[in-house]
N, C-alpha and C positions, 0 to 999 in steps of 0.2 A: 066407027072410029071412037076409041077413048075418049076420054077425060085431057085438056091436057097437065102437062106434068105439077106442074105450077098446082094447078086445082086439085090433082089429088093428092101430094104435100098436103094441102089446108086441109083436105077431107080427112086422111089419114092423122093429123095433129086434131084437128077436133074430137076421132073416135079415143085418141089416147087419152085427151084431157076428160071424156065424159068418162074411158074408164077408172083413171084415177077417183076422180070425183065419188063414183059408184065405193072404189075400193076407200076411202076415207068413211062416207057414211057409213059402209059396212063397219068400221074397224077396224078394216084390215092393212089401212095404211095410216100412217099420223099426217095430219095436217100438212106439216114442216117437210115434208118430203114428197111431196105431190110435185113442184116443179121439178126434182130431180127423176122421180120415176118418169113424167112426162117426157121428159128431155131424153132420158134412156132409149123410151120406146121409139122415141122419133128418131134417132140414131141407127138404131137395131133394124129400124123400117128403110134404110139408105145403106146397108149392109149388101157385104158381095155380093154379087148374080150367080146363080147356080146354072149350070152348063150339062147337059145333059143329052143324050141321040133315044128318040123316042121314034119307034118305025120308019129306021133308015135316015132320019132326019133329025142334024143335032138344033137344038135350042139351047137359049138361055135367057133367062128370068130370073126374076127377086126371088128369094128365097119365101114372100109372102104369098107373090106371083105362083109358085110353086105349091104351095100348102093351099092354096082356094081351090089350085085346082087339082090335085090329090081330094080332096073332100069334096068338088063337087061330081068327080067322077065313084067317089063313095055313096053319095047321096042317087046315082043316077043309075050304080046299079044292083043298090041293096032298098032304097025306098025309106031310108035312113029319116028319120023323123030328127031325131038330135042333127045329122049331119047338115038338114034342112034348116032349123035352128041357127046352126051355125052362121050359114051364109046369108038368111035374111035379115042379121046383122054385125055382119062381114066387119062393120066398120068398126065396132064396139068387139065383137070376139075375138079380131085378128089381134087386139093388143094381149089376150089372155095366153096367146103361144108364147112357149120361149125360145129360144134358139140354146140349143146345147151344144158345147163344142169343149174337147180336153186341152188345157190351159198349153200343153207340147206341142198338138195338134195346129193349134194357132200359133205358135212360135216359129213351126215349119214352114206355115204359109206365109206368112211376113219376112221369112228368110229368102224363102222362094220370091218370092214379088220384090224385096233389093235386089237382088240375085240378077233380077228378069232386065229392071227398071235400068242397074248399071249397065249389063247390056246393050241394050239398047240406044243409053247413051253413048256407051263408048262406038260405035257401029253408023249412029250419027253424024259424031266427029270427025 
């Protein structure tokens, strides 16, 4: 059984803050903006569930949920030394992903999801 949710919140904001920190002594971040990146990341990491039917069988997971394990099935059947890298520390490299998504693309789904939410309230009533 996991972590529970609670605990991995703190895990997941500890890895963001250490990589902040990483990315200011490199240079690559200014001082000044280290709690806004942190706050981003922690945001980004609370982001939609990605829903998906893998062998007859639909799931759904974090979109972070989903990229460990995309890489750890990389890692398991390429022998992936980087991809190993990766996940033995998960907590610190999972802030280096980004999430990309076209600015319309997002506008559609928030349209869809009022769309859904009104629905459903009225259906309520």
């Amino acid at each position: 059984m996991g972590l529970p949710a609670e605990q991995q919140r703190k895990d997941r904001h500890a890895g963001h803050v250490s990589f902040a920190e990483a990315q200011v002594k490199a240079g690559k971040l200014l001082p000044k903006d280290k709690e806004t990146a942190v706050a981003m990341l922690d945001q980004m990491a609370e982001s939609q569930p990605v829903e998906f039917s893998e062998a007859g069988v639909s799931k759904k997971v974090s979109p972070a949920e989903w990229l460990k394990g995309l890489i750890e099935k990389h890692a398991s059947y390429t022998g992936s030394a980087q991809a190993r890298r990766i996940l033995d520390d998960w907590a610190n490299s999972r802030a280096r992903f980004v999430k990309v998504m076209p600015n319309e693309y997002r506008r559609a789904l928030t349209e869809l999801a009022a769309k859904k939410a009104e629905q459903l309230k009225l259906e309520a009533a």
